[in-house]
C-alpha positions in Angstrom: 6.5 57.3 -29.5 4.1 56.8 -26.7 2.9 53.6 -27.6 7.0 52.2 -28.0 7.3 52.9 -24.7 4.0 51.5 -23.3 4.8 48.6 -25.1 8.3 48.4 -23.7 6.6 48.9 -20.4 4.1 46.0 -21.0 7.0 43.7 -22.4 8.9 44.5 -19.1 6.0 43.7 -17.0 5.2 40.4 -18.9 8.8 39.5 -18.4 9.2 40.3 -14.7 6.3 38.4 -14.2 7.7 35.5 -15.7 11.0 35.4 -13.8 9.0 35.7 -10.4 6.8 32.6 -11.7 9.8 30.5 -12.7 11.8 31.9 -9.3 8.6 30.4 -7.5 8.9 27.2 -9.8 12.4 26.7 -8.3 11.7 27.3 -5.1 8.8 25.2 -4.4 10.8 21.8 -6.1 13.9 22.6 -4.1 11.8 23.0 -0.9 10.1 19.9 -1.8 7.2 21.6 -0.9 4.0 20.2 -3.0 2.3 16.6 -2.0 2.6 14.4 -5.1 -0.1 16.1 -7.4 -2.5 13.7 -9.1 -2.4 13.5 -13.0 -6.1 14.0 -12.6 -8.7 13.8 -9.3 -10.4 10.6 -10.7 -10.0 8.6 -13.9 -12.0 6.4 -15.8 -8.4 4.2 -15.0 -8.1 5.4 -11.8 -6.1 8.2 -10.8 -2.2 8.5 -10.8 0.6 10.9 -9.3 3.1 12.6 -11.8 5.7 10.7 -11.5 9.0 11.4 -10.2 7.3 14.3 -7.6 8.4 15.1 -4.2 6.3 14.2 -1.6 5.8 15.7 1.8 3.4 14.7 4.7 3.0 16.5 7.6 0.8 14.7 9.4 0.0 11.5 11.2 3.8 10.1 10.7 5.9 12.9 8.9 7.6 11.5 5.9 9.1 12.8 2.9 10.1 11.2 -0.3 9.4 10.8 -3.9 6.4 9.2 -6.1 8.0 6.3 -8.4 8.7 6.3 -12.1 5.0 5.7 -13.1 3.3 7.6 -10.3 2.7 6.0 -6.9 4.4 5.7 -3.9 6.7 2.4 -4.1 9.9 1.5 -5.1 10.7 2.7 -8.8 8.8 -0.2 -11.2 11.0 -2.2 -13.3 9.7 -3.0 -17.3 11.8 -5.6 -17.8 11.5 -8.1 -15.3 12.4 -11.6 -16.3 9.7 -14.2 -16.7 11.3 -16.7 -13.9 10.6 -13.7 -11.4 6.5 -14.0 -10.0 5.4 -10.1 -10.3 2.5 -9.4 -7.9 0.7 -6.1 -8.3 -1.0 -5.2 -5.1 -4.1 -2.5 -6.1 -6.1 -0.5 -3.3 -6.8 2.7 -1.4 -4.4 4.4 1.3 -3.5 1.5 2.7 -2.0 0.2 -0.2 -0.6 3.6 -0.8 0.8 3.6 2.4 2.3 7.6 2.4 2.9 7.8 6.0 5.5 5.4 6.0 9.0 5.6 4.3 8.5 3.5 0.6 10.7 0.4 2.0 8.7 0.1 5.1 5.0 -0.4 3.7 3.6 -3.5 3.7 4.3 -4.4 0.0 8.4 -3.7 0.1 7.9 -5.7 3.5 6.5 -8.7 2.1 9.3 -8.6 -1.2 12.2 -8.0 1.2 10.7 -11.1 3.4 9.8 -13.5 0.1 13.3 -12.6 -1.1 15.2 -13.2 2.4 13.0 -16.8 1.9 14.7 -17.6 -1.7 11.5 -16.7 -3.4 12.1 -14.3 -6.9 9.4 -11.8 -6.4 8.8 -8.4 -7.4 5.9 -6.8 -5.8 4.5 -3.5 -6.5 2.0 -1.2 -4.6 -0.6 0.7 -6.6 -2.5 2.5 -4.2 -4.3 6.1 -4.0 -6.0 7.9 -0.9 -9.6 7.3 -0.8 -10.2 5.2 -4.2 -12.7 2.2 -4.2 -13.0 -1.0 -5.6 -14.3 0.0 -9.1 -11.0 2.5 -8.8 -8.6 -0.5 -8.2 -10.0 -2.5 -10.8 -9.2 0.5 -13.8 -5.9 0.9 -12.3 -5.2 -2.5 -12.5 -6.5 -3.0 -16.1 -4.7 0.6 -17.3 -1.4 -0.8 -15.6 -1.8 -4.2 -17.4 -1.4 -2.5 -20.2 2.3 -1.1 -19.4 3.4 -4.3 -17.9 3.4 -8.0 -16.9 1.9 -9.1 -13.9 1.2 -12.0 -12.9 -0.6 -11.8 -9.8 -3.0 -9.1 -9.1 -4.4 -8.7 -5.3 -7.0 -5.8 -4.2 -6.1 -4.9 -0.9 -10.1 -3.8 1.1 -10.0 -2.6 4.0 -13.1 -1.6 5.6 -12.2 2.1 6.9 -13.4 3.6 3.2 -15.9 1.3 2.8 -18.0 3.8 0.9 -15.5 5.4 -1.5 -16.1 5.0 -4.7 -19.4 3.2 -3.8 -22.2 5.8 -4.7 -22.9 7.0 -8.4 -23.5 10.5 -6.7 -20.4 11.0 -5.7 -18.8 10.7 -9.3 -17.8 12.7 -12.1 -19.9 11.9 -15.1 -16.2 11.1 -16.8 -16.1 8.3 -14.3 -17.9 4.8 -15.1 -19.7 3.1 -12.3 -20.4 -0.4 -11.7 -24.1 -1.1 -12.2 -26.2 -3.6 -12.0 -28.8 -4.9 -14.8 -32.5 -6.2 -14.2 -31.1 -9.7 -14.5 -28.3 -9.6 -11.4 -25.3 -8.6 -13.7 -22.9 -5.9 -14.2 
């Protein structure tokens, strides 16, 4: 008989703790609360946001909003974009990413709205993450040619992370690096 009702007591405390976890669940998406968490820190095809989060920024320019339908902050990505219209994929670090700004007023939904206004059929679509380097951008690139036609690709550099990405120390040992052989080539 005792052990019916420490098992009732451990089934109760198993399910209350369950309930406070979900309760916690809900309030943190309704509060839009969490920054758009990364499907993992770094990739071997450069790192993504789930898609679909909330995101909030609190400093620099406070913005909130939502990560797209495959993970970044732009404008949702279309699949089935017809072959008259030029798609331009534009791959780079937070400048590309561009969080402290609503998603229509970065620099990539600038230059559709402005090659649109000029009669030109372009879609244009910002890959960026925070802090990711060259070698970053180029798996991104290659993982989201795989989901979808592009067909232009543009790295946006900018010199303020020059070194991200850039030293083999600083990597996971999941993550490839760039190297040069003895006779000048990668």
């Amino acid at each position: 008989m005792r052990s019916r009702s420490l098992a009732g007591k451990l089934a109760a405390s198993v399910c209350a703790a369950l309930a406070a976890l979900l309760l916690l669940e809900i309030g943190v998406r309704v509060a839009g609360l969490p920054i758009g968490t990364r499907t993992e820190s770094r990739s071997v095809f450069g790192a993504r946001y789930v898609p679909n989060t909330p995101i909030v920024l609190q400093e620099e320019n406070p913005t909130r909003g939502r990560m797209n339908n495959v993970g970044f902050h732009d404008r949702p990505l279309a699949f089935d974009v017809p072959d008259s219209v030029r798609r331009i994929g534009f791959f780079g670090d937070s400048f590309t990413e561009a969080r402290q700004v609503e998603v229509d007023s970065t620099f990539v939904s600038v230059f559709e709205d402005m090659a649109r206004a000029e009669g030109w059929a372009v879609d244009a679509a910002a890959f960026g993450i925070i802090g990711s380097g060259a070698d970053q951008a180029l798996f991104r690139s290659l993982r989201i040619l795989q989901e979808t036609r592009f067909d232009e690709v543009v790295y946006v550099f900018c010199g303020n992370d020059f070194h991200d990405g850039f030293h083999e120390a600083n990597k996971p040992r999941s993550t490839p690096f760039l190297r040069w052989d003895d006779a000048g080539h990668y």
